[in-house]
C-alpha positions in Angstrom: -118.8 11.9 67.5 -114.9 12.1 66.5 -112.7 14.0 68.5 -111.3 15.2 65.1 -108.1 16.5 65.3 -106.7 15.1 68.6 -107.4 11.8 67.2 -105.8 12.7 63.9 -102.8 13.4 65.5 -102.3 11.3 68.1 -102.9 8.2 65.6 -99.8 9.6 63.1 -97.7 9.8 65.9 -98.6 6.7 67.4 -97.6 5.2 63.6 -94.7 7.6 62.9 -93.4 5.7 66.4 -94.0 2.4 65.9 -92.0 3.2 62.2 -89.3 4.2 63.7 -89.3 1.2 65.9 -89.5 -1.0 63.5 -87.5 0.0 60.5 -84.2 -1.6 59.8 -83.4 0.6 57.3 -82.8 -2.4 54.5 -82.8 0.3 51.8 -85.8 -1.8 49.8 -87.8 0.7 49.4 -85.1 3.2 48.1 -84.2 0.6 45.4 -87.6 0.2 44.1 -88.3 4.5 44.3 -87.6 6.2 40.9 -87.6 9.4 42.8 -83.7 9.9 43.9 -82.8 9.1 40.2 -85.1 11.9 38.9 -84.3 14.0 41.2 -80.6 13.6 40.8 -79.3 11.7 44.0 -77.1 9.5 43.0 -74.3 9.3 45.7 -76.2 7.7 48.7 -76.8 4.4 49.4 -80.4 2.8 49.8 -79.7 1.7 53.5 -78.5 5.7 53.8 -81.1 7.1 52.2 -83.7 5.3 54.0 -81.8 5.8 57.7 -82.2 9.6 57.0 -85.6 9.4 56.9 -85.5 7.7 60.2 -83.5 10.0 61.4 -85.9 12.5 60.6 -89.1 10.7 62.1 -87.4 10.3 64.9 -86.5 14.2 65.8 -83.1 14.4 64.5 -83.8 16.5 61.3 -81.9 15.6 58.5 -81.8 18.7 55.7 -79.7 16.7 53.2 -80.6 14.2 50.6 -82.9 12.1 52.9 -84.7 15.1 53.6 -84.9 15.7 49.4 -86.0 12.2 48.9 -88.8 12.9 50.8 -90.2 16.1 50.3 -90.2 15.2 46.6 -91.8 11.4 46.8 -94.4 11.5 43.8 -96.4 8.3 45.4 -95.3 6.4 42.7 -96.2 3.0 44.9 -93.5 0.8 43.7 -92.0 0.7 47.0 -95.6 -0.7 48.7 -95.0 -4.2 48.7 -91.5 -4.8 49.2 -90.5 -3.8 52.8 -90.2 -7.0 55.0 -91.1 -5.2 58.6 -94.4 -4.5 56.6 -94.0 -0.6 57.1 -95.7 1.3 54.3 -93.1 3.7 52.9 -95.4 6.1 50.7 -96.8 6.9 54.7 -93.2 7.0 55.8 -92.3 9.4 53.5 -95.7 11.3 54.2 -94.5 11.3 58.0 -91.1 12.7 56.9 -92.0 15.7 55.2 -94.8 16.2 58.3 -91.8 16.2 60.4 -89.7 18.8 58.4 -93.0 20.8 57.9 -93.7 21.5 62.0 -91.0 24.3 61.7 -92.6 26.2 59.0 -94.0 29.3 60.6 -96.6 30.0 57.6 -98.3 26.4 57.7 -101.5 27.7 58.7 -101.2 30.6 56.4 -99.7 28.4 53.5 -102.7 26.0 54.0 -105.3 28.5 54.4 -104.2 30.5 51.0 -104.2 26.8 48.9 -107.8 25.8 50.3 -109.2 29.3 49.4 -107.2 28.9 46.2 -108.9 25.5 44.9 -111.9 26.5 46.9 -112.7 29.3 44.2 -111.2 27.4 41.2 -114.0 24.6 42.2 -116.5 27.1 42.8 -115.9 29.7 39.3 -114.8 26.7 37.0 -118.3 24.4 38.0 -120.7 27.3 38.3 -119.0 28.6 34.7 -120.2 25.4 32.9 -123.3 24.0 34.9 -126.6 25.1 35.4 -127.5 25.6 39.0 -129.9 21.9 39.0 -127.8 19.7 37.1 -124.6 21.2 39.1 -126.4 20.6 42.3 -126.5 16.5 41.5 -122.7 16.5 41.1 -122.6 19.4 44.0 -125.2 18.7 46.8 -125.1 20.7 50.0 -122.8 19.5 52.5 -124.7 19.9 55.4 -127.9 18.1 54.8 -130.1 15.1 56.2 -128.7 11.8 56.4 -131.0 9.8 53.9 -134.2 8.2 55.8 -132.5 4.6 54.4 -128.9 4.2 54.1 -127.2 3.9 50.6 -125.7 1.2 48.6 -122.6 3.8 48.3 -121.4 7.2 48.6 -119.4 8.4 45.5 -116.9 11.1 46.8 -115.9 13.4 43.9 -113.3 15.0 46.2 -112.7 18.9 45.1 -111.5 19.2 42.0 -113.3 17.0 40.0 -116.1 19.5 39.9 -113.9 21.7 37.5 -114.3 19.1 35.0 -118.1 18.1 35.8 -119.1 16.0 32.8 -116.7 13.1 34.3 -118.5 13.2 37.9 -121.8 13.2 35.3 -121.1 10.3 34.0 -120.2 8.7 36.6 -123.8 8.9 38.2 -125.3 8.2 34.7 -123.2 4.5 35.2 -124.5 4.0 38.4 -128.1 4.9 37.5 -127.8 2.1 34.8 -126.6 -0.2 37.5 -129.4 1.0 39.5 -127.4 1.6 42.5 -128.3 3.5 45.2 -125.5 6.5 46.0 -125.3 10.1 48.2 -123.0 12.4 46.3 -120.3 13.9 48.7 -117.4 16.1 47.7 -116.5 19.7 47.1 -114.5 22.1 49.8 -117.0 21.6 52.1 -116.2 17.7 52.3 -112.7 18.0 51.5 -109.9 15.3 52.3 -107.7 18.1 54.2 -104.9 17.5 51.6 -104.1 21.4 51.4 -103.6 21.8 54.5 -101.7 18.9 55.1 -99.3 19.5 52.8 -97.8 22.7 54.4 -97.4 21.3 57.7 -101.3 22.5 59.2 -101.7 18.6 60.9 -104.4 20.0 63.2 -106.7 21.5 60.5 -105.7 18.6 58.0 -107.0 16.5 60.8 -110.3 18.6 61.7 -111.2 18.7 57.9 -110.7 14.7 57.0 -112.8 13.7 60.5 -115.4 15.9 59.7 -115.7 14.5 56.5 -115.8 10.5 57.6 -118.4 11.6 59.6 -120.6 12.5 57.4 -119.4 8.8 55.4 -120.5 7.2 58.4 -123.7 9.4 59.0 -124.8 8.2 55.4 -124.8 4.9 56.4 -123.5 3.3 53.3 -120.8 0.7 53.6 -118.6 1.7 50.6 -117.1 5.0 49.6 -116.4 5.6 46.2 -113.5 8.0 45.6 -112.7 9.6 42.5 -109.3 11.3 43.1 -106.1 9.1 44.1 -104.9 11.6 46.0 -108.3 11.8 48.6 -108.2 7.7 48.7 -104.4 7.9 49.9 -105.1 10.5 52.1 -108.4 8.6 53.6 -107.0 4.8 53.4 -103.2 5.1 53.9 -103.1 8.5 56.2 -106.0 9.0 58.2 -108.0 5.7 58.9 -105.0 3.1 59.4 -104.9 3.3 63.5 -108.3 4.7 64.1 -110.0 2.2 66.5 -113.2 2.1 68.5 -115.6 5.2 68.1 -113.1 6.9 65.9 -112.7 4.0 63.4 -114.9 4.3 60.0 -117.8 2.3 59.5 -117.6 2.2 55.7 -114.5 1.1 53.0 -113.3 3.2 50.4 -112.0 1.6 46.9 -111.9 4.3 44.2 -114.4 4.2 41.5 -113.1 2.4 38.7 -112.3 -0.9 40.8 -115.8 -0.7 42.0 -117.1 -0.5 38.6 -114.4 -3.5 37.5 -116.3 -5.6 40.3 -119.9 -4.5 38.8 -118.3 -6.1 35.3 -121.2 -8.6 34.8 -123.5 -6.2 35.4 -121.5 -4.1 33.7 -121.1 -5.9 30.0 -124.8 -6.1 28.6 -125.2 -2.3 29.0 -122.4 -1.6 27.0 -123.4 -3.2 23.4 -123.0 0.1 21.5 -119.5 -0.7 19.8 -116.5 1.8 19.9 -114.5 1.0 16.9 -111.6 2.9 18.2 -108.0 2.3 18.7 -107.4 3.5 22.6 -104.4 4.6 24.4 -104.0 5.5 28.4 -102.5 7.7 30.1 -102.0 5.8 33.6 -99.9 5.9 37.0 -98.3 3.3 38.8 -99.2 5.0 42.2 -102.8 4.5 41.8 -102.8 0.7 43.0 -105.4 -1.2 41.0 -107.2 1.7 39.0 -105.0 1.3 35.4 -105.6 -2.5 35.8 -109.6 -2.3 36.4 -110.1 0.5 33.7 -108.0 -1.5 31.0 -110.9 -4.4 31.9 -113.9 -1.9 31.3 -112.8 -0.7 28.1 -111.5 -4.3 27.1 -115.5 -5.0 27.6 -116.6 -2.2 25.0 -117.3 -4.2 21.4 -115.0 -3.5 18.8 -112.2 -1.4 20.8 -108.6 -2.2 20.7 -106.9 -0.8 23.4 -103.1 -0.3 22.7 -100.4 -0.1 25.7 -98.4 2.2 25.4 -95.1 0.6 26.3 -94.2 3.9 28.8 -92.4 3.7 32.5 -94.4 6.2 34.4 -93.7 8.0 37.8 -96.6 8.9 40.2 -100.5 8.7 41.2 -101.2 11.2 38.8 -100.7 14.1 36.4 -100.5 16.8 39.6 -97.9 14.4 41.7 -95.3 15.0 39.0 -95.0 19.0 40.5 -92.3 17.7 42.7 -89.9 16.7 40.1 -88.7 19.5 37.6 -89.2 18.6 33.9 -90.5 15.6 34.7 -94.0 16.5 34.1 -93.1 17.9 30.8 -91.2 15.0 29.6 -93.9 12.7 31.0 -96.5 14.5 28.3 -93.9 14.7 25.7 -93.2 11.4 25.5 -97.2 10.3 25.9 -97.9 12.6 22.7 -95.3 11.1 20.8 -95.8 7.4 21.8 -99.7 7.8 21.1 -98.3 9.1 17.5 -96.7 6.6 16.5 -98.7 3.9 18.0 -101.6 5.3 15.3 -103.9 5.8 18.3 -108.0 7.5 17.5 -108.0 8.3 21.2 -106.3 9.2 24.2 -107.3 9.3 27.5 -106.7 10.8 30.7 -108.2 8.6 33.7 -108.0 11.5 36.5 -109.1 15.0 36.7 -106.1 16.4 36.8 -104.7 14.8 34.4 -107.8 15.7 31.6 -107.7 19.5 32.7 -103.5 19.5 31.2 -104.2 16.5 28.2 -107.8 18.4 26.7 -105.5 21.6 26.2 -103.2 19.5 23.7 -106.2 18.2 21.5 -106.1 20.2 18.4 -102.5 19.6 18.4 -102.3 16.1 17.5 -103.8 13.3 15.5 -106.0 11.7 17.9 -109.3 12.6 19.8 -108.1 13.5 23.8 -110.9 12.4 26.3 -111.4 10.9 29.4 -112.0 7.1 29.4 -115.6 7.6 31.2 -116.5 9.1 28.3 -115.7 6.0 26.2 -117.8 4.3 28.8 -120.5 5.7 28.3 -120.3 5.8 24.6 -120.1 2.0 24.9 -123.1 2.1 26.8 -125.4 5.0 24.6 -124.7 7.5 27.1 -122.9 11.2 26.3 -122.3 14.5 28.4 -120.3 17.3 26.7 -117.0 18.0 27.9 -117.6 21.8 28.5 -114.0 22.4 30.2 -112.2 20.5 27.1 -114.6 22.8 24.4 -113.7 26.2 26.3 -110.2 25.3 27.1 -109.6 24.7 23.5 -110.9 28.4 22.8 -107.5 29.7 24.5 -110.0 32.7 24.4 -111.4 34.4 28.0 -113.6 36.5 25.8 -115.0 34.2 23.8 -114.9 31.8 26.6 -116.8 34.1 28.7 -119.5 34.8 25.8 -120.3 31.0 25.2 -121.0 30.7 28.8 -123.0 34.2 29.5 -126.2 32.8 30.3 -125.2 29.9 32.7 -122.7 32.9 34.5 -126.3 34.8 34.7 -128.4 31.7 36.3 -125.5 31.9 39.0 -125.6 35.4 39.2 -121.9 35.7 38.7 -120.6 38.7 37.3 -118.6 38.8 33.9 -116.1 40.2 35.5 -115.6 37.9 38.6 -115.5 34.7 35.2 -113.2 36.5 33.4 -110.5 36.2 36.4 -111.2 32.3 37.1 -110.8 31.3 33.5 -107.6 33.3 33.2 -106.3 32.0 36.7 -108.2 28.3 36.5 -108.3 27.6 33.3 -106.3 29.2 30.7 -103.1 29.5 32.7 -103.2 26.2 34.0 -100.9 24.5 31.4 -97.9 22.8 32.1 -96.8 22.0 28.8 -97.0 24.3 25.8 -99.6 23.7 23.2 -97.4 24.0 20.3 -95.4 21.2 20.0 -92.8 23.4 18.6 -91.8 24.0 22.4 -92.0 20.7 23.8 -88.7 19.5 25.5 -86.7 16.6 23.0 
């Protein structure tokens, strides 16, 4: 058994030293990060900008533009490959806004507010559109028996994929044609520790993302499957680098789209129904390998012409962008507009987050928005409905609430307690206006 959070934290600081010890503060990474031009630094050198950080790892805290570069670090991954000490400076920058965090007297607080937050977003917006047995496939218990024989995987939906369920659906539909063997883990109660995190809580971050490898390792299966970008930086690039001995994992974790780019063989006489469709992406740089193994599944699908945009992107993925003001907006604005012209039939989101914000701005445009597992499984006969893309597009709680009355009943929620999450979860969750009147030029 893990010593959870003592391990946790002794393993970043262990790394957060041996960064400081190593870094010559070259400035490569600086040159490569779109983040200081975004966010409007533009009178510091690289080698400056990167010695700040340093600075701040090291216990002298820096609260200038160092300190700005990091706090707002969208994980855009350009920076991954290019520093010759072999540092990793997406973790650097992680460290760095650790380090200005420890001072925050409402970490805890902060943290515990977010995970209750999400934790009843995940709960209302899931049990809103699922029936209790087909939500329990996507949403098994958290504490149950490890399987009598181990799996050939463990897909990890993380959280928030459980507001859009039809994508996590899917994704066990693929796998069922593969005829791999998986455990489902995700929700709260198998959470990553990101919200926590965040704030500056390093001890419950810490006690959160152990608990949760334990239960990968009790499963038995030698690959994890993650979902979100955000869980597999968390897992692969925070917690699990260092860990050695009893502490270290006993499985990998590659997110699920390069998995399925490996199965392609496999993969390629299940998916004979054609999709004559002209397809469009919305993809991040920050998710290393994902935009690369999904253009190769839809590639596979006979008769669809996927288009490339032609757009320079920032971040992991749609929710990254919340660091840079305007960014986010301008990010969709010119996606719209670019899918427009290019005379696209679809669009499509490849993360959660991204497919709650896109599904909202379908009616607006020209093109179908979905997510590109649901092109997959069109290429393969398959179909789930997106229920969070028909509700959204209601931008009605009442009438929400009355399509969904008798799956609130089976959960015994009231109408009431529905009416709050779709307003708070749902509804208000927009980052861009629908009407394209208001979109930024």
């Amino acid at each position: 058994m893990r010593e959870n959070a003592d391990t946790f934290i002794r393993t970043l600081d262990q790394r957060t030293v041996d960064i400081v010890d190593a870094c010559t503060a070259c400035g490569k990474c600086a040159d490569v990060c779109p983040t200081p031009g975004l966010i409007g630094i533009t009178d510091q050198s690289s080698e400056s900008l990167t010695q700040g950080v340093i600075d701040i790892l090291a216990g002298r805290i820096n609260d200038g533009e160092s300190a700005r570069w990091a706090q707002a670090c969208c994980g855009t991954g350009h920076c991954l490959d290019v520093c010759p000490e072999g540092i990793n400076p997406r973790f650097m920058l992680t460290m760095g806004r650790r380090a200005l965090n420890t001072t925050n007297p409402t970490a805890k607080q902060n943290g515990r507010d977010d995970f209750k937050t999400m934790s009843h977003g995940v709960r209302m917006l899931s049990r809103l559109q699922l029936p209790p047995e087909l939500l329990a496939r996507i949403n098994p218990p958290s504490n149950r028996d490890t399987p009598k024989s181990p799996p050939d995987v463990v897909f990890y939906t993380g959280c928030n994929l459980l507001k859009t369920p039809h994508i996590g659906l899917l994704c066990l539909d693929v796998l069922d044609k593969l005829g791999v063997r998986y455990e489902v883990y995700g929700g709260p109660g198998n959470c990553c520790g990101i919200l926590q995190f965040r704030p500056g809580d390093t001890e419950n971050a810490g006690r959160q993302i152990m608990t949760t490898m334990e239960r990968f390792d009790q499963s038995g299966a030698d690959e994890v499957l993650a979902w979100c970008p955000t869980c597999n930086i968390q897992f692969n690039e925070v917690a699990m680098p260092g860990l050695t001995g009893d502490a270290a994992p006993s499985f990998d974790m590659n997110m699920f789209p390069v998995y399925l780019a490996r199965q392609l063989d496999a993969l390629r006489p299940l998916m004979q129904t054609p999709v004559p469709k002209k397809v469009a992406l919305m993809e991040f740089p920050g998710a290393r390998g994902v935009t690369e193994a999904v253009t190769s599944l839809l590639q596979s699908i006979p008769e669809l012409e996927l288009v490339d945009l032609g757009l320079e992107r920032a971040g992991y993925q749609f929710s990254s962008l919340s660091t840079l003001p305007g960014y986010a907006q301008k990010t969709l604005t010119d996606l719209f507009n670019a899918a427009e012209n290019a005379g696209v039939d679809m669009l499509c989101s490849v993360f959660h987050a991204d497919h709650r914000e896109l599904v909202s701005h379908d009616a607006a445009w020209p093109y179908e928005i979905v997510n590109y597992m649901d092109v997959i499984g069109a290429g393969m006969g398959l179909h789930r409905e997106d229920i969070f893309k028909r509700l959204k597009l209601m931008q009605d709680v009442d009438a929400v609430i009355a399509a969904q009355a008798a799956t609130l009943e089976d959960h015994g929620l009231s109408l009431e307690q529905a009416r709050d999450a779709v307003l708070a979860y749902m509804l208000n969750e927009q980052t861009l206006p629908i009407e394209r009147s208001q979109h930024p030029a």
